[in-house]
C-alpha positions as CSV (number, residue, x, y, z in Angstrom):
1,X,-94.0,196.7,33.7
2,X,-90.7,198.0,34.7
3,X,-88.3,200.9,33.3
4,X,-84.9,199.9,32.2
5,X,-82.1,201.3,34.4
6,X,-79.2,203.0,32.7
7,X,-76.0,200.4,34.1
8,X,-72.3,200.4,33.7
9,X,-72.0,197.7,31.5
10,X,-70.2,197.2,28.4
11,X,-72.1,195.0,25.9
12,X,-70.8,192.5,24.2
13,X,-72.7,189.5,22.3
14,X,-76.5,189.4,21.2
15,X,-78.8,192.5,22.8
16,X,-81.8,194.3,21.6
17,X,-80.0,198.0,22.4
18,X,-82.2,199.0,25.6
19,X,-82.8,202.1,26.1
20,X,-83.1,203.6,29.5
21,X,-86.0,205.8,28.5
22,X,-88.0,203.1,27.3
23,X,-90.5,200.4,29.6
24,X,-90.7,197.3,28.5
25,X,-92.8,194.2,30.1
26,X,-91.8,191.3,31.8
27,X,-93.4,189.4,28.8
28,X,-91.0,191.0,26.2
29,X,-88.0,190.5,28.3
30,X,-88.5,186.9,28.6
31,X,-89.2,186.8,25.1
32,X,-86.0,188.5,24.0
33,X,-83.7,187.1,26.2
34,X,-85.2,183.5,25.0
35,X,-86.0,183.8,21.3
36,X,-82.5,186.5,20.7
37,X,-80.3,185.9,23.3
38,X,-80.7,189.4,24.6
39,X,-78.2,189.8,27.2
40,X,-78.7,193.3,28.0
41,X,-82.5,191.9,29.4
42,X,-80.9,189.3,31.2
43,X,-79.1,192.0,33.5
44,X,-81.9,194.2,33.3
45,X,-83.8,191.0,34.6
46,X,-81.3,190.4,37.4
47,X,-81.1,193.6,38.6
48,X,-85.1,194.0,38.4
49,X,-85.5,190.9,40.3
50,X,-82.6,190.8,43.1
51,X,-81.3,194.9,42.9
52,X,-77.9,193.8,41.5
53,X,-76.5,191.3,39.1
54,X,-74.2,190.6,42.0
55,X,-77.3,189.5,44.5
56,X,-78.9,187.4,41.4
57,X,-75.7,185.9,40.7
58,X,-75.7,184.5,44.0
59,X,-79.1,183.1,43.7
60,X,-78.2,181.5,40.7
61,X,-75.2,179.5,42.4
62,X,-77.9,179.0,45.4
63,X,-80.3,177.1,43.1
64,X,-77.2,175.6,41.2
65,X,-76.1,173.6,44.3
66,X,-79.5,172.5,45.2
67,X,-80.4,171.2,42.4
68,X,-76.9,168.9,42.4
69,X,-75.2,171.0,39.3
70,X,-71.6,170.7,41.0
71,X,-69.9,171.5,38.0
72,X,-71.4,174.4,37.9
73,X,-70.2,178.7,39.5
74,X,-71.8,181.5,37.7
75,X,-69.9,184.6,37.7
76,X,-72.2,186.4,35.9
77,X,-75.7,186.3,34.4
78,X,-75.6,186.2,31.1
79,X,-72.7,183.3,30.4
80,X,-70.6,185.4,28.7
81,X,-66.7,184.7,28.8
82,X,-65.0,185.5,33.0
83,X,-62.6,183.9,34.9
84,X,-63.9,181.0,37.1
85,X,-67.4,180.5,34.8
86,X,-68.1,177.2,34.3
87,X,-70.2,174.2,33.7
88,X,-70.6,171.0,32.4
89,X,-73.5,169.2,29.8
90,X,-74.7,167.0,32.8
91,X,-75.3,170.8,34.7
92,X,-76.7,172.1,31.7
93,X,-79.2,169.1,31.5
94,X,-80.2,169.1,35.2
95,X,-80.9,172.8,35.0
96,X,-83.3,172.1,31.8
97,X,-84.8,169.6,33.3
98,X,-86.0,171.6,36.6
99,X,-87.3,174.4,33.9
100,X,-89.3,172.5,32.0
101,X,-90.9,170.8,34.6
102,X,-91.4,172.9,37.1
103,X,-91.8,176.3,34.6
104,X,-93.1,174.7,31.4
105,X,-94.6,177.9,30.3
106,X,-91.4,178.7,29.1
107,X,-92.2,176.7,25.9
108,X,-94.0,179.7,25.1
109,X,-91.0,181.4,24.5
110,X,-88.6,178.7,23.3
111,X,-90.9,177.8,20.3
112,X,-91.8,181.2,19.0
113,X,-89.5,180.9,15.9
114,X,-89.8,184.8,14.7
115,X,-91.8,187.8,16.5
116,X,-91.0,191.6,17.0
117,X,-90.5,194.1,20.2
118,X,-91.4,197.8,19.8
119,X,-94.6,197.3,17.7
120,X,-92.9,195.7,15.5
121,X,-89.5,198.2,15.1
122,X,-87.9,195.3,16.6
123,X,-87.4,191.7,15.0
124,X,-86.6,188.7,16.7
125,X,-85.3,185.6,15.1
126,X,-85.1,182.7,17.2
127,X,-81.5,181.5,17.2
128,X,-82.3,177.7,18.5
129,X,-82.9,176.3,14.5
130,X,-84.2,173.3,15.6
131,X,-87.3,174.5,16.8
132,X,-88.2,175.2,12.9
133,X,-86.7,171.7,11.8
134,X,-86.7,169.0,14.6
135,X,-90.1,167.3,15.3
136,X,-91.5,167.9,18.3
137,X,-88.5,170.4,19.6
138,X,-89.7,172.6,22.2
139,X,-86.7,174.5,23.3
140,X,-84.4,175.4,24.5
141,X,-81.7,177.6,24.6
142,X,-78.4,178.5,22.4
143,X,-75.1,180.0,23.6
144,X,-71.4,181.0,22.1
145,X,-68.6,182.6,23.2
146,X,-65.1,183.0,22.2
147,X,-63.7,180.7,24.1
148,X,-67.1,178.0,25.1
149,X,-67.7,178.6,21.4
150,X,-71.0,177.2,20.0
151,X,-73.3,174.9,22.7
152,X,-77.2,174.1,22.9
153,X,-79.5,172.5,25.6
154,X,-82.3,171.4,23.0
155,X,-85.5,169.5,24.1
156,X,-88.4,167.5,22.3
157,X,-91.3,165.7,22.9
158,X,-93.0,162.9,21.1
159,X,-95.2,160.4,22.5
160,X,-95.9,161.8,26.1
161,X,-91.5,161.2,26.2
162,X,-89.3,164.3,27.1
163,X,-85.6,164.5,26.1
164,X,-83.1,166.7,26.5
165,X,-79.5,167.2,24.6
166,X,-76.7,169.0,25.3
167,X,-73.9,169.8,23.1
168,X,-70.9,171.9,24.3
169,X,-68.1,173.8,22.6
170,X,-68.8,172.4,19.2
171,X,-66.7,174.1,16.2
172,X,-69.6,175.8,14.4
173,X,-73.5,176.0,15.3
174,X,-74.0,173.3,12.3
175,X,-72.6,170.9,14.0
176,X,-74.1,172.0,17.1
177,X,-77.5,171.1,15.7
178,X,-76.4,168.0,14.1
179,X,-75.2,166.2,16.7
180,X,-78.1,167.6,19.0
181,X,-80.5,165.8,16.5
182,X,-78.4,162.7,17.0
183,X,-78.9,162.7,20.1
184,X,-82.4,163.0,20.5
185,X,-83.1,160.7,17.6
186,X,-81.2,158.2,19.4
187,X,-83.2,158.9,22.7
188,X,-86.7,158.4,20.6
189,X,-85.9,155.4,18.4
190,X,-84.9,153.2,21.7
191,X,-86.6,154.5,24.5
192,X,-90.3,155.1,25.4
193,X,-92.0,156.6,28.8
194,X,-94.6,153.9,30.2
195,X,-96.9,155.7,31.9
196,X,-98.5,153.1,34.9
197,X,-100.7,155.0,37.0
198,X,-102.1,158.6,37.3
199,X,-102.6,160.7,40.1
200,X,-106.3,160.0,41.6
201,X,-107.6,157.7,39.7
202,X,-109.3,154.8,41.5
203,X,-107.5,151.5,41.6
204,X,-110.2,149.8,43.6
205,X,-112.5,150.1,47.3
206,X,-111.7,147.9,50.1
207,X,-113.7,147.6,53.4
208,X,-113.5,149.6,56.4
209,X,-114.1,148.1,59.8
210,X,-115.7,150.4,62.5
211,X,-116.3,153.3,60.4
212,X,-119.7,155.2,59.5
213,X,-119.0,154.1,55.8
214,X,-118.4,150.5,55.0
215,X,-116.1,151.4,52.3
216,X,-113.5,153.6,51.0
217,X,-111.6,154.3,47.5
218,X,-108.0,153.8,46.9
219,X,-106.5,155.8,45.3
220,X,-102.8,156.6,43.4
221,X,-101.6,159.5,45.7
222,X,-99.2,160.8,42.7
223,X,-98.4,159.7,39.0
224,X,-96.0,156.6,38.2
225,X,-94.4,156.2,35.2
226,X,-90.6,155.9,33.8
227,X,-88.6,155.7,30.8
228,X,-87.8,152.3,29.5
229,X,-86.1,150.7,26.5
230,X,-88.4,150.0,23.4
231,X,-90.0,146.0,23.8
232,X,-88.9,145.6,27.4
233,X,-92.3,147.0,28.7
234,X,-94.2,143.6,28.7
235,X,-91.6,142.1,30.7
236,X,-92.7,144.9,33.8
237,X,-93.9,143.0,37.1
238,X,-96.6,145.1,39.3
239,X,-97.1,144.4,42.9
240,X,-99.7,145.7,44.8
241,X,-99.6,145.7,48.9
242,X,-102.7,146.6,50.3
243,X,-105.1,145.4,53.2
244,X,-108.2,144.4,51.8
245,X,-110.0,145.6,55.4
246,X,-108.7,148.7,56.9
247,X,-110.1,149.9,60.2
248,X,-111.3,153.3,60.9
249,X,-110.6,156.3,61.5
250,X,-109.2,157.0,58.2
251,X,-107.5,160.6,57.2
252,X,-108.2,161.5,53.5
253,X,-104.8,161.1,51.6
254,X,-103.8,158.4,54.3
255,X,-101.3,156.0,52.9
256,X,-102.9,152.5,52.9
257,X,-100.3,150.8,50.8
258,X,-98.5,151.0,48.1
259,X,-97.9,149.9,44.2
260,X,-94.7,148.6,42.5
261,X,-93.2,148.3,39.0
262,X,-90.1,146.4,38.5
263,X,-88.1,144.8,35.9
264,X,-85.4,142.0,36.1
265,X,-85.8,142.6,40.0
266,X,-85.0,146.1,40.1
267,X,-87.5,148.6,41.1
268,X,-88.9,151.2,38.5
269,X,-91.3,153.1,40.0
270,X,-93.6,153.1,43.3
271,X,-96.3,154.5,44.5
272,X,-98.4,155.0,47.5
273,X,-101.9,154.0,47.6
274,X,-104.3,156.5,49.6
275,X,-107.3,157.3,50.7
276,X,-109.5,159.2,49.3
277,X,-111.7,160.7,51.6
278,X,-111.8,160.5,55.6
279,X,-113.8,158.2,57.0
280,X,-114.9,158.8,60.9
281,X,-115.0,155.8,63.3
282,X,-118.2,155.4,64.2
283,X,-119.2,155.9,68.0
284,X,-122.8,156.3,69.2
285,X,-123.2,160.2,68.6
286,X,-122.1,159.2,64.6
287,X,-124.6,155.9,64.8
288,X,-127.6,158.1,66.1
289,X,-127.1,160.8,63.5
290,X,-127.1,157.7,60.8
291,X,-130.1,156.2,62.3
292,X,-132.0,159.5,61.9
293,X,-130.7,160.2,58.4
294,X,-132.3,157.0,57.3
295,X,-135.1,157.3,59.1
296,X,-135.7,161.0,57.4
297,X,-134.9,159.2,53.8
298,X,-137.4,156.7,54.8
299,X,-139.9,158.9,55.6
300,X,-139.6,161.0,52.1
301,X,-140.5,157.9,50.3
């Protein structure tokens, strides 16, 4: 829990009123600033987090440029209209994408469509209408200004596939929703995620040579999958390069080949094929210890 600090700013745009007597949790920050656009939280947020809107500000354009949004400068944390403030949809979609999956708890704020703050003084109407209307919608955030006027980064998932729209300056927020369902509607009526592999499962055991086991398991070291047009899946090539002996000693999590999808000749996805446990080359201390193990299993029978 935090108090909110009494600041200098003059609101403008969607708040919940904070008071600076009152403590709220992180919890119901989150959920106002995502469900009612509550930019008085999203200072109170910055300045909780880095001292000063100015020092989260500058984090903000830090993880703007590594994540490749080079449209993007924030002047300020809460999007509202200032010089120099900009974006672009492809920004607005990269930085989607790196919350929802790398934070996807989010969604736990992005679908609530109505709740209330201050035991229950406080209503909160969520003002992303899709998440009521659009199957599968999951998110994610609206914004409007006077001069950006009404935009939306909405996301959905159906049949293990992830999209993401972005509509900027539309004229009203009805069209902003329309043409964000036509968007994603286009995305799931022609595209699919083929999911090839998973992280750890087994794809088979090959032979080790010198080793105190005489076999090991191979296994995917991460999961392999990519989006692909509708019908085109069962024209998908897989190529798998891997020693059939390998000698020891073998590290668990040691690369011992790899797997490849492709289509038409161009590569989809690939993945390394690894060990899945280490393996010790055997030498006459680790061959007398396995004598006297079997020996002692012998013995129990």
């Amino acid at each position: 829990m935090f108090h909110v600090q009494k600041t200098q700013h003059l609101w403008v745009g969607s708040q919940i009123w904070l008071d600076p007597r009152e403590t709220l949790t992180v919890d119901e920050m989150l959920k106002a600033i995502c469900v009612a656009s509550a930019n008085d939280c999203v200072v109170a947020m910055a300045e909780f987090i880095a001292g000063s809107e100015k020092a989260f500000v500058q984090m903000m354009n830090d993880k703007a440029k590594s994540l490749g949004m080079n449209d993007t400068c924030f002047k300020n944390c809460h999007g509202l209209d200032e010089d120099g403030h900009v974006t672009s949809s492809y920004d607005i979609a990269l930085m989607s994408r790196e919350l929802l999956k790398n934070h996807p708890d989010i969604t736990k704020y992005t679908t609530i469509w109505m709740d209330s703050l201050r035991d229950g003084k406080s209503q909160l109407s969520n003002t992303n209408k899709l998440i009521k209307t659009y199957k599968g919608a999951t998110g994610l955030k609206t914004g409007s200004t006077g001069l950006a006027l009404y935009n939306l980064s909405a996301s959905a998932t159906r049949d293990n596939l992830s999209l993401i729209a972005v509509i900027m300056k539309a004229p009203s927020t009805k069209v902003r929703f329309a043409e964000a369902e036509k968007l994603l509607d286009y995305g799931f009526n022609n595209f699919s995620f083929k999911q090839f592999v998973r992280k750890d499962d087994i794809l088979k055991s090959v032979s080790v040579n010198k080793g105190v086991k005489s076999s090991v398991d191979v296994v995917f070291e991460s999961d392999g999958g990519v989006l692909i047009e509708k019908g085109k899946d069962k024209d998908i090539e897989q190529t798998v390069t891997l020693d059939d002996i390998v000698s020891a000693p073998i590290s668990a999590g040691q690369k011992l080949g790899e797997i490849t999808y492709s289509l038409d000749g161009n590569i989809l996805c690939t993945v390394n094929l690894v060990s899945k446990e280490y393996v010790e080359k055997i030498n006459l201390f680790s061959m007398t210890k396995s004598i006297v193990y079997k020996w002692i299993d012998l013995l129990r029978t």
